[in-house]
C-alpha positions in Angstrom: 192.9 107.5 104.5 189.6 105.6 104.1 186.8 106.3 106.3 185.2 103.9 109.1 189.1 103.2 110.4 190.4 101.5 107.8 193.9 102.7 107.1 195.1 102.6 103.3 198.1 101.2 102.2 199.2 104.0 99.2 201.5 102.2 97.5 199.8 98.6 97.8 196.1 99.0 97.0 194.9 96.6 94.4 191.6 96.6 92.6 190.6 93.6 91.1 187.2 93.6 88.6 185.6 89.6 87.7 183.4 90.0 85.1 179.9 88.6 85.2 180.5 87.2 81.6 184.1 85.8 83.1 183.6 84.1 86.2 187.5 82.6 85.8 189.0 85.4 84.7 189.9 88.3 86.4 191.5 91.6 85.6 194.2 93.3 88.2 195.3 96.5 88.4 197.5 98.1 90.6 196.0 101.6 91.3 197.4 104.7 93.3 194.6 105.1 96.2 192.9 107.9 95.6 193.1 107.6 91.7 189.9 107.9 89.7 189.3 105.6 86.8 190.7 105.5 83.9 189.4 106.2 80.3 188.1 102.7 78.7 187.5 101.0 82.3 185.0 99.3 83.2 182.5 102.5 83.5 182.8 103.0 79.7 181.8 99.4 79.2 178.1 98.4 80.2 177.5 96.3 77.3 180.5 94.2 78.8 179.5 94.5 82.8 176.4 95.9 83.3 176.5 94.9 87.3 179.8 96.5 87.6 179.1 99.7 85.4 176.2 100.9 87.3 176.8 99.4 90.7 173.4 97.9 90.9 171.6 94.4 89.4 168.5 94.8 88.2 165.5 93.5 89.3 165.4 90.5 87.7 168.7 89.7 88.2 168.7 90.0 91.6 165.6 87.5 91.8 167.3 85.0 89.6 170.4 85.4 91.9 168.2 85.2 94.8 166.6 82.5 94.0 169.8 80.2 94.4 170.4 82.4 97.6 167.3 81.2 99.4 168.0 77.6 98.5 171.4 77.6 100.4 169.3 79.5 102.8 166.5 76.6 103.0 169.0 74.0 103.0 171.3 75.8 106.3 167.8 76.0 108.3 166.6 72.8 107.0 169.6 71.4 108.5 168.2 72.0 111.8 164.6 71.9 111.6 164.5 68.8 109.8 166.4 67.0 112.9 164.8 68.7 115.5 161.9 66.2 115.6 164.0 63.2 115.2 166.1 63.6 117.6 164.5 61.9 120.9 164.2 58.8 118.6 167.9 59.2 117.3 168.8 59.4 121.4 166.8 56.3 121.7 168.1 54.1 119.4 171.7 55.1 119.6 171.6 54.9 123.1 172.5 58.5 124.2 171.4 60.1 127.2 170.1 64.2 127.7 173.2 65.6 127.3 173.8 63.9 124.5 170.8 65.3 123.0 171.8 69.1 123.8 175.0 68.5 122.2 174.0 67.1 119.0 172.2 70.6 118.9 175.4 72.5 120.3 178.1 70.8 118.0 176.0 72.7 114.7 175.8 75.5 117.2 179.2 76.0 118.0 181.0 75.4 114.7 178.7 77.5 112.9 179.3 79.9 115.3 183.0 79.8 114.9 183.4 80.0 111.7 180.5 82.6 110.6 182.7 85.6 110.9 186.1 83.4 109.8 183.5 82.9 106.3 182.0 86.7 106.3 186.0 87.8 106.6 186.5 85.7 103.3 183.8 87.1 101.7 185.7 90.8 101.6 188.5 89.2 100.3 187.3 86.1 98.0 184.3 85.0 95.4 181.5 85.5 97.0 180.0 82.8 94.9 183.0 80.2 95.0 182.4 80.5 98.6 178.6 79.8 99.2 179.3 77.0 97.3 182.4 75.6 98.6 179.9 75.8 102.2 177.1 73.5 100.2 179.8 70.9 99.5 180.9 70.6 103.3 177.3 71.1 104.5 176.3 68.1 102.1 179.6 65.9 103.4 178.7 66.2 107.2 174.5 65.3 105.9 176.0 61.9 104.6 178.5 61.4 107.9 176.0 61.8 110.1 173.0 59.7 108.0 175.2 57.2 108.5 176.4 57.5 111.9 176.6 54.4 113.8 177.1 56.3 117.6 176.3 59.4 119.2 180.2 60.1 119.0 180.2 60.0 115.6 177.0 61.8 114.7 178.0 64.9 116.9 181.2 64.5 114.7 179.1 64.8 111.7 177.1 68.0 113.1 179.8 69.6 113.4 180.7 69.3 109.6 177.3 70.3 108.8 177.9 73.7 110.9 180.9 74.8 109.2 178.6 74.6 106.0 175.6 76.3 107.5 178.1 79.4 109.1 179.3 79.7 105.6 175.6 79.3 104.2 174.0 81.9 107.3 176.7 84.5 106.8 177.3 84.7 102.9 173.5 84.8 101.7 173.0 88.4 104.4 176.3 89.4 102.8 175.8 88.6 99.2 172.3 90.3 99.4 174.2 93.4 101.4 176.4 92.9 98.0 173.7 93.4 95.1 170.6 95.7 96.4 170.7 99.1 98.6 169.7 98.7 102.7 166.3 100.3 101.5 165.0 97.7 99.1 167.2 95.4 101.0 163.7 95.1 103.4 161.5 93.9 100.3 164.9 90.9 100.0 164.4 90.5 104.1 160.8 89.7 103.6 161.5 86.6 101.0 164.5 85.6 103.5 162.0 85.4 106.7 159.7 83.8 104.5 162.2 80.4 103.0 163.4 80.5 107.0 159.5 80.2 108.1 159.0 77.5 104.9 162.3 75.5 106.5 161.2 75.3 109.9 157.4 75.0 109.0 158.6 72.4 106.4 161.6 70.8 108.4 159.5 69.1 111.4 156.7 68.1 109.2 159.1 66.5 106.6 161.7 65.3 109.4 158.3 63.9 111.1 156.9 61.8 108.7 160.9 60.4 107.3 161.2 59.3 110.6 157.9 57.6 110.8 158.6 56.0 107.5 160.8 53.2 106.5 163.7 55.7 105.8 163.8 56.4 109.9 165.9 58.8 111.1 168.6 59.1 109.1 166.6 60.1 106.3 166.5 62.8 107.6 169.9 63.8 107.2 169.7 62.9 103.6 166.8 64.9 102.2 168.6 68.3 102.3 171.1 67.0 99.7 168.9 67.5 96.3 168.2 71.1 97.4 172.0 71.9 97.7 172.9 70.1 94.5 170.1 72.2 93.3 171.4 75.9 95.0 174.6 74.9 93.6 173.7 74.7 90.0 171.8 77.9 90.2 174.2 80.1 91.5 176.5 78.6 89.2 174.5 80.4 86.7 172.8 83.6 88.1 174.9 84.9 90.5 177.5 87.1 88.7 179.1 89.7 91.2 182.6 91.5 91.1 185.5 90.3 92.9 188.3 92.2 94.5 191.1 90.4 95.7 193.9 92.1 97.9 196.4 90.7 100.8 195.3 87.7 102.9 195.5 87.4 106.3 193.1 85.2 108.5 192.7 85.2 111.8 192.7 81.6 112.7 194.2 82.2 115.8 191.4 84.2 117.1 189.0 81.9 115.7 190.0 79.1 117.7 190.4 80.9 121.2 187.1 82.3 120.9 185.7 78.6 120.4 187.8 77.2 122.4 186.8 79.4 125.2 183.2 79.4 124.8 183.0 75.2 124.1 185.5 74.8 127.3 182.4 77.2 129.6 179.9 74.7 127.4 181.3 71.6 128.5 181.6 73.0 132.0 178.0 73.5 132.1 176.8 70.3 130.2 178.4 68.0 132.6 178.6 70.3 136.2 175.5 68.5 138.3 176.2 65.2 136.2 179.7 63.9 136.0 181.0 66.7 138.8 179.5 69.0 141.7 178.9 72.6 140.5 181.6 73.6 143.3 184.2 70.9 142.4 188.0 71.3 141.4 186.7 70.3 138.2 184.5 73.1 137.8 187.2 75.5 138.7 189.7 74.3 136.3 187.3 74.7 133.7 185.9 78.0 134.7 189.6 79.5 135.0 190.8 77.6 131.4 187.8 78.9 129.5 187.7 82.4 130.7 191.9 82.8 130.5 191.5 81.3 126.6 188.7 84.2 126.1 190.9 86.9 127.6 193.3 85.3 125.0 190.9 85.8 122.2 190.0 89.3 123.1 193.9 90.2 123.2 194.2 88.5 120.4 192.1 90.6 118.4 192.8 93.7 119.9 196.9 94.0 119.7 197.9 91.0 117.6 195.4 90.1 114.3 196.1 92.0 111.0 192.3 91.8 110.5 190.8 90.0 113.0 188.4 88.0 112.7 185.9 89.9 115.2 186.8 93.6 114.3 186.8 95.2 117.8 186.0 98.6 116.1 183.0 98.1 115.2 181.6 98.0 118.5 182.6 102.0 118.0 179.6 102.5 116.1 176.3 102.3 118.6 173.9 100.9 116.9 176.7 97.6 116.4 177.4 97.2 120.1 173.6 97.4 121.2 172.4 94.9 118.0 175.4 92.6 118.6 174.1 92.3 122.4 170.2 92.0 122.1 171.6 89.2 119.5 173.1 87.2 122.1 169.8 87.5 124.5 167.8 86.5 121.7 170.0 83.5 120.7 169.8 82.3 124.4 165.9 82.8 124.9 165.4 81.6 121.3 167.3 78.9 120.7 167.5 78.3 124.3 163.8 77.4 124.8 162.6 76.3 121.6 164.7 73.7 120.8 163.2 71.6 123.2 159.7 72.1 122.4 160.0 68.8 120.2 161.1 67.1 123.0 158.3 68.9 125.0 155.6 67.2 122.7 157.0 64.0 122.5 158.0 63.0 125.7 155.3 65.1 127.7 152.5 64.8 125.3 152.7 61.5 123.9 152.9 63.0 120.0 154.7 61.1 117.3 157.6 62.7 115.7 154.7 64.0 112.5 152.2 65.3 115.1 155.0 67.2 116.8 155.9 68.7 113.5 152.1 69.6 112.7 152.6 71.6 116.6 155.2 73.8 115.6 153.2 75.2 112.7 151.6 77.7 115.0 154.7 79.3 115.9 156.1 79.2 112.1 152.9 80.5 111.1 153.1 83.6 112.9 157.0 84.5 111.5 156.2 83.7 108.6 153.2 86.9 108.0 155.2 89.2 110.4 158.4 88.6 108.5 157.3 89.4 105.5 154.6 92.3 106.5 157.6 94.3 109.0 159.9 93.6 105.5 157.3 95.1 103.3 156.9 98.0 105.0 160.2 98.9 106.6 161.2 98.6 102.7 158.4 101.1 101.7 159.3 103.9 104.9 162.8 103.3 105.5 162.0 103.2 109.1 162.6 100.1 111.2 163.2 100.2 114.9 159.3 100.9 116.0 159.1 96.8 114.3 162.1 95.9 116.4 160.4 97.2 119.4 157.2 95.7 118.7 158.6 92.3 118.0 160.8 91.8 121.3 157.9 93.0 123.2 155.8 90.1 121.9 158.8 87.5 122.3 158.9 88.7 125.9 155.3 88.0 126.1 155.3 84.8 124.3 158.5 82.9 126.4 156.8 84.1 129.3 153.4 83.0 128.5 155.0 79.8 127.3 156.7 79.9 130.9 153.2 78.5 132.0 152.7 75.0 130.7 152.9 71.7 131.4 151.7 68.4 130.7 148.4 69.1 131.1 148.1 72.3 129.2 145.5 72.6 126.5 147.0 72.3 123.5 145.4 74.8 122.1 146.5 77.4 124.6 150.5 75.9 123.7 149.9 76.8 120.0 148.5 80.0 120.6 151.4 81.0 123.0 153.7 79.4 120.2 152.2 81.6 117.5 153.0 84.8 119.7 156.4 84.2 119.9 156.6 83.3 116.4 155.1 87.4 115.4 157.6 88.2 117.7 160.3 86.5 116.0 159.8 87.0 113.0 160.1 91.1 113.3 163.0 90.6 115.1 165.9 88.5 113.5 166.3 90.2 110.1 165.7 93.3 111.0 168.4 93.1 113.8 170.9 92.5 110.9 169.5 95.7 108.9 169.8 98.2 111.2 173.6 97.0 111.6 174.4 96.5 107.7 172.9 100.4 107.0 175.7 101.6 109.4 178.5 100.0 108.3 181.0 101.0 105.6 180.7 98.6 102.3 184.1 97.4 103.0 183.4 95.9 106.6 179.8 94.8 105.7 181.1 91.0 105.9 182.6 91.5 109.0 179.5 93.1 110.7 176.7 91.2 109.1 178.8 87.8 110.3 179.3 89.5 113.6 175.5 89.6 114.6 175.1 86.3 113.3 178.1 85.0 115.5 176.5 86.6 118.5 173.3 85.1 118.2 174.7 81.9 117.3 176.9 82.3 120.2 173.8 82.9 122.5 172.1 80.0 121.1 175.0 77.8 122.0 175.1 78.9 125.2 171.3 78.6 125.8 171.0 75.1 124.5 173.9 74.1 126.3 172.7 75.8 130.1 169.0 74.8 129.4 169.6 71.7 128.3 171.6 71.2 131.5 168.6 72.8 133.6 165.7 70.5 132.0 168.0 67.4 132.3 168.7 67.9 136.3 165.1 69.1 136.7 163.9 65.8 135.4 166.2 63.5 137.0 164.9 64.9 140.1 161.3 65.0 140.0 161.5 61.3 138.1 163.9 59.9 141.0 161.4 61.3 143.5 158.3 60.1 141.9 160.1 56.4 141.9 160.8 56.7 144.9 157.2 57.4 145.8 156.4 54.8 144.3 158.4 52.2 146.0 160.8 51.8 143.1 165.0 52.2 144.1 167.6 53.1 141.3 165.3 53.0 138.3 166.6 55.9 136.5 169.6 56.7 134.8 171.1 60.2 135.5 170.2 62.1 132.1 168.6 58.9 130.4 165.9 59.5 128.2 163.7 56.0 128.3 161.4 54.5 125.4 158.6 55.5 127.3 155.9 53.1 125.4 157.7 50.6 126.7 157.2 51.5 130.3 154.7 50.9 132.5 151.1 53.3 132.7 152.4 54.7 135.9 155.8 55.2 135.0 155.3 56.8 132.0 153.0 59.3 133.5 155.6 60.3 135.6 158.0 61.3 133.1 155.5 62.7 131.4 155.0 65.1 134.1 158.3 65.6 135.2 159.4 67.1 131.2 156.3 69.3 130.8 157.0 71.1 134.2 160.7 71.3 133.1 160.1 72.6 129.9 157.8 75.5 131.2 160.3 75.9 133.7 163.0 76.6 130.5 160.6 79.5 129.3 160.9 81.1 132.7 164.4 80.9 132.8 164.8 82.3 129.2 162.2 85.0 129.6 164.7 88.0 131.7 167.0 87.4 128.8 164.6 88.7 126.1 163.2 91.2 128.6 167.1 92.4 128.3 167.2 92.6 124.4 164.1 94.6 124.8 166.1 97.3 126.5 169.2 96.9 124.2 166.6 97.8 121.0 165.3 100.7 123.0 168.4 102.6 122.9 169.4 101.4 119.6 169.4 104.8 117.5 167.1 104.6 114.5 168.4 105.8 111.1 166.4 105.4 108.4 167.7 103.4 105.6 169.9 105.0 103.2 169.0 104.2 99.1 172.2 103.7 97.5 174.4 100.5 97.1 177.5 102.2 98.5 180.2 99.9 97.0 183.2 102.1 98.4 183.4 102.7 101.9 180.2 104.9 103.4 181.7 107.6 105.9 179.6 106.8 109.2 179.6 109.7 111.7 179.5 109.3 115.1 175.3 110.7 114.9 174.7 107.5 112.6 174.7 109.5 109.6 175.5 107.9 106.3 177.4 109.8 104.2 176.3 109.5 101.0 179.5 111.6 98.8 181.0 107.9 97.8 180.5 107.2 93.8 178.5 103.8 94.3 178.0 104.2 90.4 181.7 102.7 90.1 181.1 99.4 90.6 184.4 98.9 91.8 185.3 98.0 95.5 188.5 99.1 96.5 190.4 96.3 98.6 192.2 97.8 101.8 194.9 95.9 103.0 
């Protein structure tokens, strides 16, 4: 019997070694469980397979390895960032309205969400590196579908290709990282990852800005990310050598697709409830009762019916999962939830180009960036972690609700400095989240639980763009038919339209103007309880300090948190468990 409630097959457990000098090859050999290894193996070999002989990478391998890491990383948040500023011109000229802005956002949401733990589940069972790859080639295929896009319809299409890529891209990097250093030096590696995600989203608006402004237009923008994945590919094509263990298959696609289904049936409910159908409507019970019954599915699902589902239920055994896995989804709703629509924020309520809005979101960048890298620094340094978690959602909570405050007319400077709050806050908060859970979970299962906080939070994000979205839209329908109305004018605004608004007159355009500024601090209000809530979820999240080895074989986790630390990581080898 392994430990963390796996269950071993004795006469079916296969261990399966690729060497670093062999990436085609493999070698398979069934093995008794509980069999040491034999004379000649791979431990008498180091010459051979250094990675595999001592269980670690050195140094420098690890930086050549991460070095293709954090360009799939750059290229997954570039994917959004580099939009984000485009997007109320892409609305514009393809004629879409609010909702069709939210859900050009949502589409990457939800398919990244969906199949985040579907790709962390493959990565227990498949290449590692075949894998991050094979998510560069279908992020790159959605980037030229959607650059070329000649409808809203088809460029939400599109973004949903490109967030199967980036759910492969978001989930394997954590894991593949989780796969060649130990959870303490893993915080030095967490420090370089907060800093390519603060170059992406510092980077993305600025870059997204000025393709926009140029001749390109918008669907440059879609296009630029495509040299840096050629480029990731190519590198980990050479640097990245890690052993593979292959053992029995069985994917969980039928979970997969009740848990989206359910979630996108809710998102669609709350999208279009206000607009196309009253909140109490038929329609809106229908689509209540259909999405919570195909959730109930999903949770039966993988509970009594999945081999190895693709959301492990156990893990929410261990403490320290359940509490992480739910602060994630508050912070994915506050986060993405409210800052997505700070572009729009600048544009439409402060008159900015799509480069000046970039140059704005600097301020909050700027801040992740330093407090990323400082909290990784010296949570790699101690061991110690959850006083930087505490600290960062304290100043996120302080941030959205500072942020909660503006409008049109809010000095700018004020807007940046509330911006670069949240950013500290952020930035101590994200990565971390992920290490506390990967340095209580079992080697074995450290796909499933890396990609499970990433699903939450993605999850959370879905659902905050999607209800905020909805909020800001209805918010500014109504104070803009009002103000027309005020102003003598009868029917001049579309439900959810977002108008050119130098074409429109002084008056006019004032008035929309001030109707999204008061929305959009309205959003921050909304989002602030649900940080306040993660807040509480990282207080009673158990600090253990990071454990020092690799841990390649299953880590025995007590119920205290404890790691125990009896498993020979020197093997190399990881046993597959069917």
């Amino acid at each position: 019997m392994s430990t963390f409630g796996n269950t071993v097959d004795d006469g079916n457990l296969m261990t399966t070694v690729l060497r670093p000098d062999r990436d085609q090859d493999s070698v398979t050999t069934p093995t008794p469980a509980g069999t040491p290894a034999a004379p000649g193996s791979i431990d008498e070999a180091p010459d051979e397979a250094p990675v595999e002989a001592s269980g670690q990478m050195s140094h420098r391998e690890v930086l050549e390895a991460l070095s293709g890491l954090l360009l799939a990383m750059f290229v997954a948040m570039l994917s959004s960032t580099v939009v984000t500023n485009a997007l109320p011109r892409i609305v514009s000229d393809l004629h879409g309205s609010q909702t069709g802005y939210t859900w050009v956002v949502v589409a990457t949401l939800l398919s990244m969400t969906a199949t985040t733990p579907i790709w962390g589940k493959l990565a227990d069972l498949f290449s590692k590196k075949l894998l991050v790859q094979s998510a560069l080639v279908i992020y790159s295929v959605g980037s030229l579908i959607a650059g070329l896009a000649p409808n809203m319809e088809t460029l939400i299409g599109a973004r949903v290709v490109q967030g199967l890529g980036v759910g492969g891209l978001t989930a394997l990097v954590q894991v593949v990282i989780a796969s060649m250093v130990s959870p303490r030096e893993r915080g030095r590696y967490s420090g370089y990852i907060g800093a390519t995600f603060a170059l992406a989203t510092v980077s993305g608006p600025l870059i997204g800005g000025l393709i926009v402004d140029s001749p390109l237009g918008w669907r440059g923008t879609f296009y630029v990310g495509l040299p840096v994945a050629l480029a990731a590919f190519l590198v980990l094509q050479f640097k990245l050598h890690l052993p593979v263990v292959k053992r029995h298959v069985d994917i969980d696609y039928l979970g997969a697709t009740l848990i989206v289904g359910g979630v996108s049936i809710l998102l669609v409910w709350v999208s279009l409830a206000g607009q196309q159908f009253d909140w109490l409507s038929p329609a809106t019970a229908v689509l209540v009762a259909l999405g919570v019954a195909v959730i109930a599915a999903a949770v039966y699902v993988e509970a009594r019916v999945a081999v190895e589902p693709v959301i492990p239920l156990r893990l929410f055994k261990d403490r320290t999962t359940s509490l992480a896995t739910a602060a994630s989804v508050l912070i994915g709703v506050s986060m993405f939830g409210a800052t997505v629509y700070l572009s729009e924020y600048f544009q439409n309520a402060r008159g900015m180009t799509p480069t000046e809005a970039g140059l704005m979101s600097v301020a909050m960048v700027g801040g992740l960036l330093v407090s990323s890298i400082v909290t990784g620094r010296i949570i790699s340094e101690t061991g110690l972690w959850k006083r930087y978690l505490t600290g960062g959602m304290v100043l996120v909570v302080i941030g959205l609700g500072l942020l909660g405050t503006i409008d049109a007319d809010t000095p700018l400077v004020e807007v940046g400095a509330f911006m670069a709050l949240l950013g500290l806050g952020l930035g101590a908060t994200m990565q971390n989240l992920v290490l506390a859970v990967q340095n209580n979970t079992a080697q074995a299962d450290m796909g499933a639980a890396s990609s499970v906080v990433s699903f939450f939070r993605s999850m959370g994000g879905s659902i905050g763009v999607s209800a905020l979205g909805a909020l800001l839209s209805h918010q500014v329908t109504q104070k803009v038919t009002d103000g027309l109305a005020a102003l003598g004018i009868e029917g001049g605004h579309s439900t959810g339209a977002i108008p050119d608004l130098d074409a429109l007159p002084a008056p006019v355009r004032s008035l929309y103007e001030g109707a999204f500024g008061d929305a959009t601090g309205h959003l921050f209000l909304v989002a602030t309880p649900f940080a306040l809530l993660a807040f509480v979820c990282i207080l009673f999240i158990r600090e253990v300090p990071l454990r020092t080895t690799l841990d390649h074989q299953d880590a025995a986790i007590g119920n205290n948190g404890a790691v125990d630390q009896g498993v020979d990581a020197g093997a190399g080898v990881r046993t597959g468990v069917r």
